[in-house]
C-alpha positions, 0 to 999 in steps of 0.5 A: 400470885406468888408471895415475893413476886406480890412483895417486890412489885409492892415494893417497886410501886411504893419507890415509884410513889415517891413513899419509900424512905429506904431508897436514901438507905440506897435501896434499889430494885432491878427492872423486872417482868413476869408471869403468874401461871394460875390462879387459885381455884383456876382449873387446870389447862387441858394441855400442859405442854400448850400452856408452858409454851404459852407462858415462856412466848408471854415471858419473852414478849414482856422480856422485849416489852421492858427492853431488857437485856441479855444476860437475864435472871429467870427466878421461880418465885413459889405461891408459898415461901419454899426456900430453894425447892425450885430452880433459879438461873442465868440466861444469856442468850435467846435460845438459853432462856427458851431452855431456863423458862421451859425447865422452870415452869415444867417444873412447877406443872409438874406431879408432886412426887411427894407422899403429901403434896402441898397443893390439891392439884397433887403439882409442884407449885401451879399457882406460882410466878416466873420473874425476870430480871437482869442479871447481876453477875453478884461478889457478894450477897445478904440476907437481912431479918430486920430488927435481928441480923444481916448475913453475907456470903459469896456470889448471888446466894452464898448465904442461902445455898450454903456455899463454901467461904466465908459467912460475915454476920453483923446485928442489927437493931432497929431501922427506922427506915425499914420499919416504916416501909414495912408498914406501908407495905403491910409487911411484919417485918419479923416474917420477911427476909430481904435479900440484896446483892452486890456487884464490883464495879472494878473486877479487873482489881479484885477485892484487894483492889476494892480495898484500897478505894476511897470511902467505900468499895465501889460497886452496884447494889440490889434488892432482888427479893423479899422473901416471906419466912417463919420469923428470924432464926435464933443467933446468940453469942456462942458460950465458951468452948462452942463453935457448932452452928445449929438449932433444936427449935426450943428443945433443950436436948436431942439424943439422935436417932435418924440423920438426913445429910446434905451431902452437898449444896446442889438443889437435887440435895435441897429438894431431896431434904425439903421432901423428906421434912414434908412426908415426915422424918422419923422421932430423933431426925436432924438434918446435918448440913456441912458448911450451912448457915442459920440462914441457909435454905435448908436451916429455913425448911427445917425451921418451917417443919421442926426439924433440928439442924446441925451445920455440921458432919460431926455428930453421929447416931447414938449421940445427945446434943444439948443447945448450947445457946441460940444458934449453937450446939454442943456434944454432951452425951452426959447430960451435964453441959454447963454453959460458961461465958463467952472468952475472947482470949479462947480465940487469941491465935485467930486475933493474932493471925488476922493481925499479922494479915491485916498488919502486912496487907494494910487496905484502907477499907479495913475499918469497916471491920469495926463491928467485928472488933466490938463483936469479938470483945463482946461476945460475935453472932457467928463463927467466933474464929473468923470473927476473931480474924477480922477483930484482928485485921482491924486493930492492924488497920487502926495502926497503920491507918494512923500512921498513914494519916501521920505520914501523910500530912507531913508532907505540908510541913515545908509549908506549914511550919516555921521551924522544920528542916529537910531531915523528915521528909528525906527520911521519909523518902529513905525509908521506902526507897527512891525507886520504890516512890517513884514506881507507886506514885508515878512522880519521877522528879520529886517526893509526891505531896500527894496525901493518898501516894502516902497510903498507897506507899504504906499498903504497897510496902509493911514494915516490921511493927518496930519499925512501925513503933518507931515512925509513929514515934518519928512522926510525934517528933514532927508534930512537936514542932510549930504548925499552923492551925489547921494543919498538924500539930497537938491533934496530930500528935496525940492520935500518932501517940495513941496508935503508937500505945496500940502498937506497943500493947499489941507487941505485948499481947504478940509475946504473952497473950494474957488477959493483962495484954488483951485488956491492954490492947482493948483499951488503946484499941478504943483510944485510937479508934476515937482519933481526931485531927484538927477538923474531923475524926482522924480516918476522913481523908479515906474511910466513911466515919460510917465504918467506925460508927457501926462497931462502937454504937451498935443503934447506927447500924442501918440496912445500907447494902453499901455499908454492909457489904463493904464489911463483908468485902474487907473481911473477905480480903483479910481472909483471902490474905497471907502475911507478906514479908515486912520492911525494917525501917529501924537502920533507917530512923537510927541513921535519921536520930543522929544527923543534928542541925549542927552536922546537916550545916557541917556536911549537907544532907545531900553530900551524906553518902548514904540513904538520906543523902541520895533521897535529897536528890529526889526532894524539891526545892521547898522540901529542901528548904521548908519555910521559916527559920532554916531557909532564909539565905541571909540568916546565920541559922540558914541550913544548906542542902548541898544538892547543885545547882540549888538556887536557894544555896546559891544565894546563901553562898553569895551572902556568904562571900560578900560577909566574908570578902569585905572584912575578914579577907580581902583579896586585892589586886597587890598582895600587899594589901593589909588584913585588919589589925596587921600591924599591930599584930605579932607574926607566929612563925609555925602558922605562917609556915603552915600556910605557906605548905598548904598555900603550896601544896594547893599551887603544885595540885597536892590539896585537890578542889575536892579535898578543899570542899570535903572534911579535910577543908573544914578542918583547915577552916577551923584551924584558919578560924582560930589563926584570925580570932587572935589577928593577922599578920601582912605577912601571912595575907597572900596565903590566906588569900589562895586558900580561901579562894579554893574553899566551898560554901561550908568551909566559908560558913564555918570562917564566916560563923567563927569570924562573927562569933554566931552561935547555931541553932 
């Protein structure tokens, strides 16, 4: 029976069991059936035609029997590991399994056509099995050599046919879970090669969708194979300089001589290549294999025979290659190649390109990419281009997943401080846009207090990295104030401070990539990805702390196919990305830094005409008036808002009125009634001559109801202010009267603060 076949049904019996530890791991295998077709020693049937017929009726039988459905994956598992030498495939219909079976198994019946057979039957693989399973429509798929490396790439065998796209490799050290079912199973874990695969639960979304998800992308994963092989293949970190994937199998140098391409990824290639390594290549063969991998089907049979193997069109007869490294070649027909150490800063174009990308497609999946930003610092095991892209989509993400977290817990600030007005939240509102709020969140009435339509708002719209500067900078100011424990504060503060240093390093680094700007960066990199807020680390409101445990302690890494193949999917998503234009924000917060207490009860926000004015339309009542200090009504440090129909206003403008009536202007029924101190108080002809043009000008529909509640008002209460700090004359109370009648609540708050000598906070 078939090495994988025997493995996975192993496997299956040990979860059943109960005995498996990797099933917490979320290991997971797929309902299967199958059929072996000889025995070793069994002599060959008399009727091949007869016999394959026989087997697909079996296969179809069991296929009922294990209540499987359509589509169906029909997989030739070989007696002997032969990677990718026989045909797997989809089936998806009665009639089309019927095809798939009978193709397979005609297959491995068939006459060798090699000149050295593997099998004394001189067939291709008699003494194999057919499996079936259900067919998983796959996004991604991996490959893991436990204790050595996981390796991803696209759909179900992105990785072992050596398709085109991207190939995300991670380290790994020891798993303890793995290690111990291995044991169980009597498998050495440096001679198998597990492969999962992974499916999208939301398509309809793309990965760009699945980015923005909670925690982790959702999707379905499977172990489908555990695939013996000759030991992990050799991966280093690539010297400086070097970016050629390949492996000479222990020699230090080749001159070439004979080159076998694989002009494409089909299996007609792949068998044609697994063929000539049988019969033989000549002295100074390698096998040259364009867009391969270390862990491809054709590196595997190369591995198995001895054969150098180059993922590369580049070299040509004539030519000596040296290894450079494990896992990298390099030309050096002079012989003296000279390894010199791996240097970040060779591949600071590709950082700076995956930082605009990730900078301006904020996902909040992005922090999977930790283990790609301490790879590329450290020295990566793949193309260290692509990992220097996905390092920079990372340090993005640090930056604008702190300010999303800053930005999204202000929005408890009209609750959970005691001395916050309405400026930040309208400031907030200003920045993206009314209507850009209420498309995003779906809150027509008033800004969300939703945290996530905080994150939504910030992957929906980048703004320029100043603009970012300057809202981290906004947000520290925020968090100066006094919070409640538990909600923002100095935690707060200190997290948004340290992803502001990062976004000012990397500002540096964008000018001059030097290695004082890149040694910079690095250290604030670290500092932000160990933010804390008051309860966790400062990413848990959207990301597993998983993520970021994987890139700075390298002994968490575990074989978790969730974990792992959310890291191919954020790498994938920054490469599938382009830089998208940006949103400045900087007129915005300018506008903001000037606007003082003192101007906002001057002229409340709501009758600015400008951005923040027509955002306090969309604030609520409480986020008008957040709790504490500038809310309550009968406080002298009251804040109004202006917007109408405010019932907090309104009772402000009560108390206001009835401070002022008794006292400083009473207005009777006569005109003669007396102000305070009248008669002891000399008259000033200019100001009773002033109040008699405004009481006039008022009366004939010169001075409008809106002049009286605009600027013009204030000055005249202002004015008004100083007449009654000297006293008043009866003389002047009937105009004092009239035009009082016509004034607002803020011209009547600036007499009222004036009368009684208040000062404002």
């Amino acid at each position: 029976m078939s090495q994988k076949a025997l493995a996975l049904e192993a496997y299956e019996e040990l979860t059943m069991t109960h005995g498996a530890l990797t099933t917490d791991l979320g290991w997971r295998t797929l309902r299967t059936t199958g059929v072996t077709l000889l025995k070793e020693g069994d002599e060959l049937p008399s009727s091949i035609d007869a016999f394959i017929d026989s087997n697909v009726e079996q296969l179809k039988h069991q296929i009922q029997h294990s209540q499987l459905s359509f589509p169906v994956f029909v997989r030739a598992c070989p007696l002997n590991p032969r990677p990718g030498v026989l045909e797997s495939s989809m089936a998806d219909n009665w009639d089309e399994f019927t095809t798939v079976a009978t193709r397979i198994i005609t297959t491995m019946m068939s006459p060798d056509p090699s000149d050295k057979p593997m099998y004394d039957t001189g067939l291709i693989d008699p003494y194999g099995t057919v499996i079936v399973q259900p067919y998983i429509d796959a996004d991604a798929s991996a490959v893991v050599s436990p204790n050595h490396y996981i390796m991803m790439g696209r759909d179900n065998d992105g990785v072992t046919a050596g398709k085109d796209g991207i190939i995300v490799t991670i380290p790994i050290q020891e798993c303890s879970h793995t290690k111990n079912d291995m044991k169980r199973l009597n498998i050495d874990p440096q001679l198998i090669e597990l492969e999962f695969v992974s499916e999208l639960s939301h398509k309809d979304t793309g990965v760009r969708g699945v980015m923005r998800q909670k925690y982790e992308p959702v999707q379905d994963t499977r172990l489908v194979q555990l695939r013996g092989c000759e030991g992990p293949r050799p991966i280093g970190t690539p010297p400086k300089g070097v970016t050629i994937s390949g492996t000479f199998h222990g020699a230090e140098r080749i001159n070439i001589k004979h080159i076998h391409l694989v002009s494409d990824n089909t299996d007609e290639q792949l068998d044609l290549m697994e063929q000539a390594l049988r019969e033989g290549m000549p002295d100074g063969s390698v096998v040259l294999h364009p867009n391969g991998s270390h862990l491809s089907h054709h590196a595997g049979q190369c591995f198995k025979y001895g054969v150098p193997y180059i993922a590369s069109a580049v070299p040509q007869v004539g030519e000596q290659w040296t290894q450079a490294q494990l896992g990298w070649v390099v030309l050096d027909n002079e012989g003296t190649y000279e390894p010199q150490a791996y240097d970040p800063l060779d591949y600071s174009d590709e950082f700076i390109e995956g930082f605009k990308r990730g900078f301006t497609n904020f996902a909040r999946q992005h922090g999977w990419l930790s283990n790609h930003f301490h790879q590329y610092t450290g020295g990566p095991i793949n193309d260290p281009a692509e990992c220097a892209m996905y390092a920079g989509g990372y340090v993005a993400w640090l930056i604008n997943a702190t300010l999303s977290v800053g930005l999204g817990e202000i929005r408890h600030l009209p609750t959970t401080t005691r001395n916050a007005t309405a400026l930040p939240l309208a400031t907030i509102a200003s920045i993206y846009g009314v209507d850009a709020w209420k498309k995003v969140t779906q809150r027509k009435h008033h800004l969300s207090d939703s945290r996530t339509h905080y994150y939504m708002m910030i992957e929906e719209m980048p703004v320029t990295l100043d603009s970012c500067i300057s809202m981290l900078e906004f947000a520290m100011k925020c968090y100066q104030l006094e919070w409640n424990a538990g909600y923002g504060g100095k935690k707060y503060y200190e997290s948004c401070q340290n992803a502001h240093g990062l976004a000012q390093a990397m500002k540096s680094l964008l000018t001059t990539q030097g290695d004082e700007q890149f040694k910079e960066m690095i250290f604030h990199a670290n500092l932000t990805e160990h933010n804390v807020h008051n309860n966790d680390f400062f990413f848990s409101k959207f990301i597993s702390k998983t993520a970021l445990n994987w890139g700075t302690d390298p002994r968490l890494v575990t074989i978790t196919p969730k974990s792992f193949f959310s890291i191919y999917y954020a790498a994938r998503d920054i490469m599938e990305s382009t830089e998208r234009d940006t949103l400045d924000a900087l007129p915005i917060l300018q506008l903001a830094k000037g606007i003082t207490k003192k101007s906002m009860r001057e002229t409340p926000l709501s009758q600015r005409d400008d951005s923040i004015g027509h955002a306090m339309l969309y604030l609520n009542e409480m986020q008008r008036h957040p709790m504490g200090l500038f809310r309550n009504h009968e406080s002298k440090n009251f804040i109004p808002c202006g917007v109408q129909d405010c019932i907090v206003c309104a009772q402000w403008d009560t108390e206001v009125k009835e401070s002022i009536t008794p006292t400083l202007v009473p207005i009777p029924a006569s005109h003669d009634a007396p102000f305070p101190l009248a008669d002891k108080t000399p008259i000033q002809s200019a100001q009773l001559q002033w109040l008699k043009v405004l009481s006039k000008q008022l009366n004939d529909g010169e001075l409008t109801a809106t002049e009286m509640t605009g600027e013009k008002g204030n000055g005249i209460a202002k004015a008004m202010a100083g007449i009654f700090a000297e006293g008043y004359h009866h003389d002047m109370q009937k105009y004092v009267s009239n035009i009082i009648a016509s004034f607002g609540t803020e011209q009547l708050l600036l007499l009222s603060n004036k009368k009684n000598g208040e000062k404002e906070e």
